[in-house]
C-alpha positions in Angstrom: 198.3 87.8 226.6 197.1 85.8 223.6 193.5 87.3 223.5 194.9 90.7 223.4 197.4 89.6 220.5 194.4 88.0 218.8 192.1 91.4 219.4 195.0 92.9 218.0 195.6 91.4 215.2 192.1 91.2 214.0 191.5 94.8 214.2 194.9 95.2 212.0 193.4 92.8 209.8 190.4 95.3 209.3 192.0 98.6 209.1 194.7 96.7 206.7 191.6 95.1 204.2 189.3 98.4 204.4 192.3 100.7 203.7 193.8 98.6 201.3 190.3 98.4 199.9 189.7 102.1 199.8 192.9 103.0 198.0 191.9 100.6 195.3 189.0 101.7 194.6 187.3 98.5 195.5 189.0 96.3 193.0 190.0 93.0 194.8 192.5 92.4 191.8 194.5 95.8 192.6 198.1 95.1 193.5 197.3 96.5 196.2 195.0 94.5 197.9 196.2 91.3 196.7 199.8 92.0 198.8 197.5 92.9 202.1 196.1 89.4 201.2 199.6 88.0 201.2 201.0 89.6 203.8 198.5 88.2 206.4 199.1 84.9 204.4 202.6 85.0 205.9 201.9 86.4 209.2 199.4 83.3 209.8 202.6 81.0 208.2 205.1 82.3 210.8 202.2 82.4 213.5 201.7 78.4 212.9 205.8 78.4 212.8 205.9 79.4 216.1 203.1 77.6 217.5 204.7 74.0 216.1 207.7 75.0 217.8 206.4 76.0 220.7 204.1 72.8 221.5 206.7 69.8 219.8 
């Protein structure tokens, strides 16, 4: 279960980045980009959440 979460999430990671890329026109400082950043920032917070919860 967690490898296909983890497969998952990496290849939402990817499409996220490139397409997030692609609509900025390559510019890593684009708003744009920079809240695709952020949001896998939080996902990885609430995934360690979890996980501390899970093993106390």
């Amino acid at each position: 279960m967690m490898v296909v979460f983890a497969v998952g999430w990496l290849a939402l990671m990817i499409f996220g980045y490139v397409g997030a890329l692609k609509m900025a026109k390559g510019d890593f400082a684009h708003p744009l980009f920079k809240s695709q950043v952020m949001l896998h920032v939080v996902a990885v917070g609430l995934l360690v959440a979890v996980m501390i919860r899970a093993f106390p």
